[in-house]
C-alpha positions in Angstrom: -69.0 -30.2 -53.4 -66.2 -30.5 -55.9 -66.9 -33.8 -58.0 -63.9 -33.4 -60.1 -60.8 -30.8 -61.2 -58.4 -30.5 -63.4 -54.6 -28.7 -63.2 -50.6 -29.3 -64.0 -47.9 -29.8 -61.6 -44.8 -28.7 -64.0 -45.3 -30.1 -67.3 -47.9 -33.0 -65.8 -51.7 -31.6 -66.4 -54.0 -33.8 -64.7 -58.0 -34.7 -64.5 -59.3 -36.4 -61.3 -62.9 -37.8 -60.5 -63.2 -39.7 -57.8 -66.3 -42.5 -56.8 -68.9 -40.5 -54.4 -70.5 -42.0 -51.5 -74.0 -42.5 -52.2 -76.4 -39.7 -51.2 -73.6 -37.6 -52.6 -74.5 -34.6 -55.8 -71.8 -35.7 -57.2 -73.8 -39.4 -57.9 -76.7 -37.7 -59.2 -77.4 -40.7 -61.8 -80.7 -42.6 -60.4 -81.5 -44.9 -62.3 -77.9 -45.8 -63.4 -77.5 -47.3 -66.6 -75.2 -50.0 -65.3 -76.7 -50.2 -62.1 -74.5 -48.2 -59.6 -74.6 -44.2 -59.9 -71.2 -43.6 -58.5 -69.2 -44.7 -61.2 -71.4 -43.7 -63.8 -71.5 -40.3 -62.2 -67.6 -40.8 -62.1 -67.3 -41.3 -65.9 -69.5 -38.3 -66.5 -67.8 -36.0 -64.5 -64.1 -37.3 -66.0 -65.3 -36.6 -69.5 -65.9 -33.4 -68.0 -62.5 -32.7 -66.6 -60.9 -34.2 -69.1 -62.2 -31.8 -71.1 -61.2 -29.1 -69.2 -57.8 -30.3 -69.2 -57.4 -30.9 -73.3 -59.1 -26.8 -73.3 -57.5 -25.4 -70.5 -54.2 -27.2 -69.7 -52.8 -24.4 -67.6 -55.7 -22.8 -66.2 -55.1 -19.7 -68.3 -57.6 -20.0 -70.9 -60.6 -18.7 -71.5 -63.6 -18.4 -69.5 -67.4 -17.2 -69.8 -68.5 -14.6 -67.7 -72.1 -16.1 -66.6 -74.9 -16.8 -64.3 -72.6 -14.0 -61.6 -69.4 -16.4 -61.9 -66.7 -17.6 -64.4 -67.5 -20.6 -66.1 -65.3 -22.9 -67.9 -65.8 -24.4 -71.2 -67.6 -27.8 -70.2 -69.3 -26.4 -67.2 -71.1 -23.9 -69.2 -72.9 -27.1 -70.1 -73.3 -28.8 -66.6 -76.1 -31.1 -66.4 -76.4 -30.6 -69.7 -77.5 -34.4 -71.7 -78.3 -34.4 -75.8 -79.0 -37.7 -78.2 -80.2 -39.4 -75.2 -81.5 -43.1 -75.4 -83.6 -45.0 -72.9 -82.3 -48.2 -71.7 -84.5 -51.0 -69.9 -84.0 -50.0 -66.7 -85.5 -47.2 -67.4 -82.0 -45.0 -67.3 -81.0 -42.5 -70.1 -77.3 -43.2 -71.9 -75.9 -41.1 -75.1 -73.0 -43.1 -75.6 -71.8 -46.2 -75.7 -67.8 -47.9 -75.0 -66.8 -51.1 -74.8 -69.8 -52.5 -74.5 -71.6 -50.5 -71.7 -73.7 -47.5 -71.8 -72.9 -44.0 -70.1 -74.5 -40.8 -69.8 -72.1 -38.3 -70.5 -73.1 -34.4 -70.6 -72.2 -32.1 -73.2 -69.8 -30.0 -73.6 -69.4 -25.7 -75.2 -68.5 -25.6 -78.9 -67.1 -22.9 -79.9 -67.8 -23.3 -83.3 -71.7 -23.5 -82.9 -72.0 -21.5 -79.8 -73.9 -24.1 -78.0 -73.6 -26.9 -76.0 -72.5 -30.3 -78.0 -71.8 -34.0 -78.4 -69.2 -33.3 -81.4 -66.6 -31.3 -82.1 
């Protein structure tokens, strides 16, 4: 299941994550923080892309050879969640924008060799 990518088209690079059906992986968030899993999966999953896109605008950078595939810079941390609170309903956020809560995972820092919520 491909929950989001990342790419160019000439001198265009792009992130895409679109809302899942429920039921899908890709709306893995049960509880959801604000109370509907797709699009908080969604923002997850665009941090992650978006990401990828800042790292690897061209699909010509670097990857980590692990787990028996090639893994990119924020999937090495994949389901990956750090600082995280617990809100009433009983969901799990680690950051907050614009006055809502998200669950955003992590993403490789070069820097500390390990997965990270800063730069």
């Amino acid at each position: 299941t491909m929950c989001a990518l990342h790419g160019y088209a000439g001198n265009y690079k792009f992130a895409w994550a679109g809302i899942s059906p429920a039921g899908c992986q890709c709306s893995m968030f049960n509880p959801s923080v604000n109370y509907y899993p797709p699009v908080d999966a969604a923002v997850n999953w665009m941090a992650n892309g978006l990401a990828k896109t800042a790292t690897d605008p061209f699909g010509s950078a670097w990857y980590y050879y692990g787990n028996f595939r090639f893994i990119e810079n924020a999937d090495q941390c994949s389901g990956y969640y750090t600082n995280a609170y617990i809100a009433s309903n009983g969901a799990y956020y680690n950051m907050y924008v614009s006055g809502r809560y998200y669950l955003v995972q992590t993403n490789w820092n070069l820097r500390l060799g390990a997965c990270s919520m800063y730069p």
